[in-house]
N, C-alpha and C positions, 0 to 999 in steps of 0.2 A: 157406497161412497165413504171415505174417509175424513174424519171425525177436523173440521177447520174449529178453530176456536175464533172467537169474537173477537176484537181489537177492544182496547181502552180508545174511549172515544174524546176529544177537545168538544166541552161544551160551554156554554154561554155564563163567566164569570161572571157577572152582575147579580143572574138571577140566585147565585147559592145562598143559599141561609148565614153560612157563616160573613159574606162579604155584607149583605142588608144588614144584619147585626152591627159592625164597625160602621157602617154608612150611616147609621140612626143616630149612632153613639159618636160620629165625628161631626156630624152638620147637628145636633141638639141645639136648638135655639137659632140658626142662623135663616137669615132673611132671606138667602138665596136659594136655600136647599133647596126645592121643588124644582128649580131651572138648571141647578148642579146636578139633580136628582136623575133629570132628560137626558142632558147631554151625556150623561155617564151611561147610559142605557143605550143610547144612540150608536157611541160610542165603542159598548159590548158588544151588539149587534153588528155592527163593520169589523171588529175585528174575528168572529168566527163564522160571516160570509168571505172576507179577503185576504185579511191582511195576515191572518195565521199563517195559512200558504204561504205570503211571501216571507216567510222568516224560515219557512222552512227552505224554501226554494236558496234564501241567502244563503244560510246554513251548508247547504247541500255542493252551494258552488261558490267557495272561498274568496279573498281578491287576491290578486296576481301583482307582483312586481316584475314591472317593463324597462330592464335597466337600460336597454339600446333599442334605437330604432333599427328597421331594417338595413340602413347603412350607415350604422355604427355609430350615429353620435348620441353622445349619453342623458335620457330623457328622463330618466326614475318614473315611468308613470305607473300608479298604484290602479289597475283595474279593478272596480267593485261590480257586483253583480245589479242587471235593472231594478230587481226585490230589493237590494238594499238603499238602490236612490229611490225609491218607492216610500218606502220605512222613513227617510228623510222627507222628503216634500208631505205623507203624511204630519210628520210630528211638527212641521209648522204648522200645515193648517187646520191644527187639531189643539195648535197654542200651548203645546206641551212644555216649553219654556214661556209662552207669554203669562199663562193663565197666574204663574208667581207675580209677574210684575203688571197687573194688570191696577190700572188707577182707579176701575169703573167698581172696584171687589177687593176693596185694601181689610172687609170684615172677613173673608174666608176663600181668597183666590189662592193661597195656598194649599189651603187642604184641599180644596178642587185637583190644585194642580196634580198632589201627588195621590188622590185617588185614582187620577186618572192613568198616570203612572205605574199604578199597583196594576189594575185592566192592559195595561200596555204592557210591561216586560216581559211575560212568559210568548208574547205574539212577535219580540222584537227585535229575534234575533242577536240580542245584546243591545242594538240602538240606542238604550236606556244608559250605555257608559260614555257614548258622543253626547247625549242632552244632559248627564251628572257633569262633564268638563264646560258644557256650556252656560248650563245654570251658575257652576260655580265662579262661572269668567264675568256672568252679568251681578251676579250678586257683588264678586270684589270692585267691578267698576260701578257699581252705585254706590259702595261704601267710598272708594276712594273720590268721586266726585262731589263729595259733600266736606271733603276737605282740599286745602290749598295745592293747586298743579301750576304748573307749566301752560304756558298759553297751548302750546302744540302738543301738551298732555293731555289736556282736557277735549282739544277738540279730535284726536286720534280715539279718544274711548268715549266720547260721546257718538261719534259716527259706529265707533264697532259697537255700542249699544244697542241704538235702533234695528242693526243688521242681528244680533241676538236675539232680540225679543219679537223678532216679526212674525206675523203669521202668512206673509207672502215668500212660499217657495224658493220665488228666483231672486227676494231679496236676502232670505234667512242667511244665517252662517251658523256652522258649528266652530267650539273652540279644542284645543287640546291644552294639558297641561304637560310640560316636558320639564320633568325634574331628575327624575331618576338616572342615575351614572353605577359604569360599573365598578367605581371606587365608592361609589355613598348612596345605598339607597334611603331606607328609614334617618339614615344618618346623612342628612347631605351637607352637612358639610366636610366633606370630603369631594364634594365636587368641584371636577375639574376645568368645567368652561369658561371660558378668558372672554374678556368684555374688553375693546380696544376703542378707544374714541377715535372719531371718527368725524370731524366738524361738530355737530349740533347731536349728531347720534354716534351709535357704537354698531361695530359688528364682531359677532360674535363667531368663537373659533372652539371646538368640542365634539362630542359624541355624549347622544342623550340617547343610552342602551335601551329605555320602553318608552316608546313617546304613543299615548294613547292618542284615541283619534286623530290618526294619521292623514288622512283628507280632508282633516277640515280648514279655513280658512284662515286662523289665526291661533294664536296660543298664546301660554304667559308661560314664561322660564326663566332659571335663574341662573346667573352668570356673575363670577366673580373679574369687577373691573382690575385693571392692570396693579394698581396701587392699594388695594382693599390685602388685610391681613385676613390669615388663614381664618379654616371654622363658619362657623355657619354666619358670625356677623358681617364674614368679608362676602356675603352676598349681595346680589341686588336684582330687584325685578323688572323681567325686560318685557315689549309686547312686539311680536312679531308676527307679520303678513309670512303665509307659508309660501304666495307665490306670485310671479311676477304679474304684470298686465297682460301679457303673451300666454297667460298657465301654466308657465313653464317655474320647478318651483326656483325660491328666492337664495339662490348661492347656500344650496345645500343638496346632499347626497344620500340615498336610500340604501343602505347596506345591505339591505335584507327584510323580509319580513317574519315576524315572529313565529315559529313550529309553537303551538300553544298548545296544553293538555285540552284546552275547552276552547269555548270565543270563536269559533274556526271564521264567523261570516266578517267579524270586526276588524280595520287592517291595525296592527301596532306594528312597528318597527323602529329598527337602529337605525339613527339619523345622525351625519356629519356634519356640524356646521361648516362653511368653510367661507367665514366673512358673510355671513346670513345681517342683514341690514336689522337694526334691533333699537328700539327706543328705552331708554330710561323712564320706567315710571315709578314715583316718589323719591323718598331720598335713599341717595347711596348706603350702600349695608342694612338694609332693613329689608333684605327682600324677602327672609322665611317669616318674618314677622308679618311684613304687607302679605303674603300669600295665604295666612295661614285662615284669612275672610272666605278665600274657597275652599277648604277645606270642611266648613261646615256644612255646607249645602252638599258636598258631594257624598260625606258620609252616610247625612240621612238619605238619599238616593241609595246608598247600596244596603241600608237595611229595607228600605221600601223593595227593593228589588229581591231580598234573599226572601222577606217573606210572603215575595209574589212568586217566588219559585216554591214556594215551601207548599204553598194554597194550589199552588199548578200540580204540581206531583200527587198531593193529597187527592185532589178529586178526580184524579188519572187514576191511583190505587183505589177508590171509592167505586167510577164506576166499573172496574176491571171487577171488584172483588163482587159485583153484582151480576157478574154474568160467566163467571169461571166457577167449574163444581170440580167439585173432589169430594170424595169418601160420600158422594152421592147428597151430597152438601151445598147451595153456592158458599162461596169463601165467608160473604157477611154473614150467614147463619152460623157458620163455627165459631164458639164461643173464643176463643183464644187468637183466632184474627181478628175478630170483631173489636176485644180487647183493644188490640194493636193499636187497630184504626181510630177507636176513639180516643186512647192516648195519643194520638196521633194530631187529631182537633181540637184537643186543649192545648196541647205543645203550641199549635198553628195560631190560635183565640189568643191565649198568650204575647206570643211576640205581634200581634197586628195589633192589639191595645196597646203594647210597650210603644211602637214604631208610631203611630196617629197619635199617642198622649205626644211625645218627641215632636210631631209634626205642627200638633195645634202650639207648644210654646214657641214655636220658630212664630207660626201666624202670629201669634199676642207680641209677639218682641218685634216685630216687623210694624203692625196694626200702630203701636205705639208709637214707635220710630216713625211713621207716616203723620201723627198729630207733633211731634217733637218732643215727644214726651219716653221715659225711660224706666221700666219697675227691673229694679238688681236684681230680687230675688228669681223672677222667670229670667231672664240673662244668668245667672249663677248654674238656676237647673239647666239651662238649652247648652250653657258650656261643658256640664256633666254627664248631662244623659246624650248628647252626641255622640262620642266617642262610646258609653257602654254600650245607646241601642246597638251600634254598631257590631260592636263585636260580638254581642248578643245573640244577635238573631243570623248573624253569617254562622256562628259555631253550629246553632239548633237545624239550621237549615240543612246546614253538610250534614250532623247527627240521622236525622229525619230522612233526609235524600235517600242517604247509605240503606235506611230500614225500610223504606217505600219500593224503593228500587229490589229489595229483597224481595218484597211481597208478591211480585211477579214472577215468582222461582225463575227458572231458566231464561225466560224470554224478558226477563231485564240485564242481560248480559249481553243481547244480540244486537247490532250496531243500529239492525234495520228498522226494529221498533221504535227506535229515537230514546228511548228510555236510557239508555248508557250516558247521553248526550247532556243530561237533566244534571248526572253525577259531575261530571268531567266541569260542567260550566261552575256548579258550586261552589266548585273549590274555592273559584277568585275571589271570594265574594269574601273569603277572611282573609284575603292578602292586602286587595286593591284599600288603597286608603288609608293601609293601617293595619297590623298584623295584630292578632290578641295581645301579645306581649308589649308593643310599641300602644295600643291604647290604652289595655291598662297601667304602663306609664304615667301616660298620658292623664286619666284622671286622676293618678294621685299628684300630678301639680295645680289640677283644678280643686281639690282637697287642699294642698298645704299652703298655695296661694292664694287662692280665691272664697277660704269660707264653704265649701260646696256641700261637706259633710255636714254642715249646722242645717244649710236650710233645708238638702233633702231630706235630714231626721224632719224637722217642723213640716217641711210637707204633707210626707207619709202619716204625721201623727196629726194632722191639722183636720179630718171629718173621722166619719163612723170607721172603725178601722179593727180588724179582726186577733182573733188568739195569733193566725197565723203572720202575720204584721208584729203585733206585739213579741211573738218571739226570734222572728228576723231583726229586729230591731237590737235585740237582746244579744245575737249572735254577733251582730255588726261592731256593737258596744264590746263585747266582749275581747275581739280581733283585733280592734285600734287601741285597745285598754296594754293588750299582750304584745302589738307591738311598741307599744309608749315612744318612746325620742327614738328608737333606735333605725334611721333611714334604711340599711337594708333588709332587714322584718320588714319595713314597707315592704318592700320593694320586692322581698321573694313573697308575699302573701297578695301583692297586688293584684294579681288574679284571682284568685279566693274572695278578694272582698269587692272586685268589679262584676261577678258574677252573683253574689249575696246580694249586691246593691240592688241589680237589674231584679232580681224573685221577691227581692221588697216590693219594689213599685209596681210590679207586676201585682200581687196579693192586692197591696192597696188600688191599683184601678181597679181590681172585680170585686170589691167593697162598693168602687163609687159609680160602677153602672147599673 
């Protein structure tokens, strides 16, 4: 009989070493741990009894765009597969958006959240990019209800809160966020959608080229009204129902659905406005400024997610390389895979301390903000290290992917081992959100406005802190020294010094575990 080789097998994230490690070092001190500690187990156990399957099952059979009915009148309905309404009614009742905003665990219902998060993404089909548009829709409507609305503002996003944060199925909602145009994406303003008043509301008139979470029940988007001046200030943010009381959707049109390199199970598409009924919320022209509350929560979701893929590949090459021989060898006994692999686990240790240190200041800034209380310097780091973990650990992820995916010589090249699929989905993970280049930007206005560079130095230098700290430090010094006043040395070093920054804190967390 001829010689079958063994499969890389999906097995139970919870129980790896590397995951206990971050779990010890992220609940340290917390009251709840032991009952975080279950449900996370609970948790792992469901999803490589079920839910794996269904991600794959979604994966496997894409959704459909239904532009006509069988006699022709024009329906756009987006078919998704049963695994993928599966993956939804789980991640309500599994609180994967509640467990952030939970009143009962204002000490650590976030880092809950996104451990659970971490155990969910590689099972989820992508699902993890409909609950980053949702988080981010609940988190900007808390912020925004703590300041002055509109009688009819207030209570339109107090109702889509509840429908956010539930953990009942048939009340939940997902949200999408529809910004991107194909005149302005990083750059929106350049967008083109027209806001027309309309009595009390506007409707909105455009094409929004990637509208993520395409089925889900509401979204936030920006449209510039009739009278707003060009550029991003003549924005404004709108909150719109996707679709009528009938289900049919709300005076708008599906163009298409997205040919994606990855994502195959998730629907995105181009979308027509065409008088889509649309509320004003806050004040006019502030809508990249009001939006920009979601963008933090969705960023740390896509570093949670890259180095849930990073952790998923990893132990797919781990156990492969334990049951695949060559040169009458398994793969782990040759010294220069094994290499590999263990460069492999620091790389992985790395970015998951980078991503949970990210996670637990979000908890401290939130924790706070729940007593009314406010410390700048954790707000200064969570506005910094947002946008680096970010980029961060999306770049190391794809790096990692690429060399993982090698490790399977030939049979990571084959569609049917799924292993191609790992690479193809990576990619997005440095686009969605923010492209290396647009955050590190991005941090250097949280450097030249905000102070950001003083406190992460006092951070980094504020406990036991090593030779290899002490000379990151020195390199950092060194780089802002050589670019002095001159904006664009910013600006072409900015990445050089967004990447320095992220191996600082990296060095110093493994000082302070």
């Amino acid at each position: 009989m001829s010689f079958i080789q063994a499969a890389p097998e999906f097995t139970n994230p919870f129980e790896k070493q590397l995951f206990q490690e971050i779990l010890q070092i992220t609940l340290k001190g917390k009251t709840k741990k032991d009952t975080i500690t279950a449900d996370l187990k609970q948790f792992s156990d469901q999803l490589l009894r079920e839910v794996h399957d269904w991600s794959l099952e979604a994966d496997a059979h894409p959704p459909q765009h239904i532009p006509y009915s069988p006699f022709g009148e024009r329906i756009d309905t987006i078919k998704v597969h049963d695994s993928w309404k599966k993956l939804d009614q789980l991640s309500a009742r599994e609180g994967l958006i509640q467990l952030g905003y939970n009143p009962d665990d204002l000490e650590s219902g976030r880092l809950h959240q996104f451990l659970k998060l971490f155990l969910f993404h590689p099972s989820s089909a992508f699902y993890s990019c409909p609950l980053a548009m949702t988080d981010g829709a609940a988190k900007l409507i808390t912020t925004l209800l703590k300041g002055p609305l509109k009688e009819n503002e207030k209570e339109i996003l107090t109702n889509a809160l509840t429908h956010l944060t539930s953990r009942d199925p048939e009340h939940f909602w997902t949200s999408g966020q529809w910004m991107t145009e194909k005149s302005g994406g990083s750059d929106v303003g350049h967008s083109e959608t027209v806001a027309k008043k309309e009595g009390q509301d506007y409707r909105l008139y455009g094409t929004k080229w990637f509208t993520s979470a395409t089925t889900s029940q509401m979204c936030f988007t920006l449209a510039r009204t009739e009278d707003a001046p060009e550029g991003s200030r003549g924005l404004s943010l709108f909150f719109v129902k996707l679709h009528k009381e009938d289900g049919s959707l709300n005076q708008m049109q599906v163009r298409r659905l997205k040919d994606k390199l990855g994502t195959h199970a998730l629907p995105t598409a181009e979308i027509d406005l065409q008088g889509t009924p649309a509320t004003l919320i806050g004040n006019s022209g502030e809508g990249v400024k009001t939006i920009s509350h979601l963008f933090n929560v969705t960023r740390i979701y896509n570093a949670v997610t890259s180095v849930a893929n990073f952790f998923h590949i990893l132990h797919l090459a781990i156990d492969y390389s334990e049951k695949r021989v060559a040169f009458k060898k398994r793969l782990c006994d040759l010294p220069l895979h094994k290499r590999m692999l263990d460069e492999a686990k620091e790389a992985c240790r790395d970015c998951m301390l980078l991503t949970f240190y990210t996670v637990g200041l979000l908890q401290k800034e939130e924790t706070l903000a729940a007593k009314g209380k406010r410390d700048e310097a954790i707000s200064t780091l969570l506005r910094l290290m947002t946008p680096l973990t970010k980029l961060y650990t999306a770049k190391i992820n794809m790096r990692w992917t690429s060399e993982l995916i090698e490790s399977f010589g030939g049979a990571g090249y084959i569609e049917d081992t799924g292993l191609p699929r790992l690479l193809r989905d990576s990619q997005v993970l440095c686009i969605w959100e923010g492209t290396t280049n647009v955050l590190s930007l991005d941090c250097l206005r949280a450097i030249t406005k905000e102070n950001a560079l003083s406190v992460f130095l006092k951070e980094v230098s504020s406990s036991k802190s090593s030779k290899a700290v002490e000379g990151l430090v020195n390199d950092i010094n060194a780089l802002t020294a050589k670019c002095g006043n001159e904006s664009e040395l910013w600006e072409y070093h900015a990445r050089d010094l967004s990447f320095l920054l992220c191996q600082t804190m990296i060095e110093y967390l493994k000082c302070e575990v």
